[in-house]
N, C-alpha and C positions, 0 to 999 in steps of 0.2 A: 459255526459261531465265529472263530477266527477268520474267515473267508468275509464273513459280512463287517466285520472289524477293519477290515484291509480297506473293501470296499469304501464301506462310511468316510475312514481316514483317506484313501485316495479324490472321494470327490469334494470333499471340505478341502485339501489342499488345491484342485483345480480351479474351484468357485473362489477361494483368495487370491488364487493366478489370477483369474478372470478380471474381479473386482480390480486388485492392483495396476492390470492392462489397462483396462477403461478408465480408472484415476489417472492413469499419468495421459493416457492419450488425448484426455477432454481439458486438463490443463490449459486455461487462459495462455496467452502470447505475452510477454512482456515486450513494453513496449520504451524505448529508450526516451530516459526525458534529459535535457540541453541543460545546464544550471545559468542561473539568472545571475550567479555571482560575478561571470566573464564579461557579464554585456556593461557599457558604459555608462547606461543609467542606474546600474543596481548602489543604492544608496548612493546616488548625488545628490548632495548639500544643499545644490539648489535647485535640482526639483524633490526635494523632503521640504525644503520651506514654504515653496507652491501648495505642495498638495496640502501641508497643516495649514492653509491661508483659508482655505474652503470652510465654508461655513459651518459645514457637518462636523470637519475636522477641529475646529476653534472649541467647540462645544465637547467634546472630549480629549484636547489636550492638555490640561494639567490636572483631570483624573483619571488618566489612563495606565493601565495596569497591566504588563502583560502577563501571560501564561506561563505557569513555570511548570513545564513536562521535566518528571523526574524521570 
């Protein structure tokens, strides 16, 4: 009885190896992203005046709302 005790406990601990091994080795790549805040257009004055010129833009600028992620 003890012997199949051992057993059980030894391949339940293999099969969470296993599992664990294959989680991490199938893990996606991350992939590095550039921030938009260094480039020269990231919020210039006047191209934000341009783009709310746009017609789609005029029609929700003064009730636009943004999102507040807490």
């Amino acid at each position: 009885m003890r012997t199949h005790r051992r057993l059980l406990f030894t391949g339940l601990l293999l099969f969470a190896g296993l599992l664990t091994l294959a989680w991490v080795a199938y893990q996606p790549a991350t992939i590095p992203v550039d921030s938009i805040a260094e480039e020269p257009y990231y919020q210039n004055p006047a191209l934000l005046e341009q783009a709310w010129a746009n017609p789609v833009a005029t029609a929700y600028r003064d009730g636009f709302e943004y999102q507040i992620n807490w």
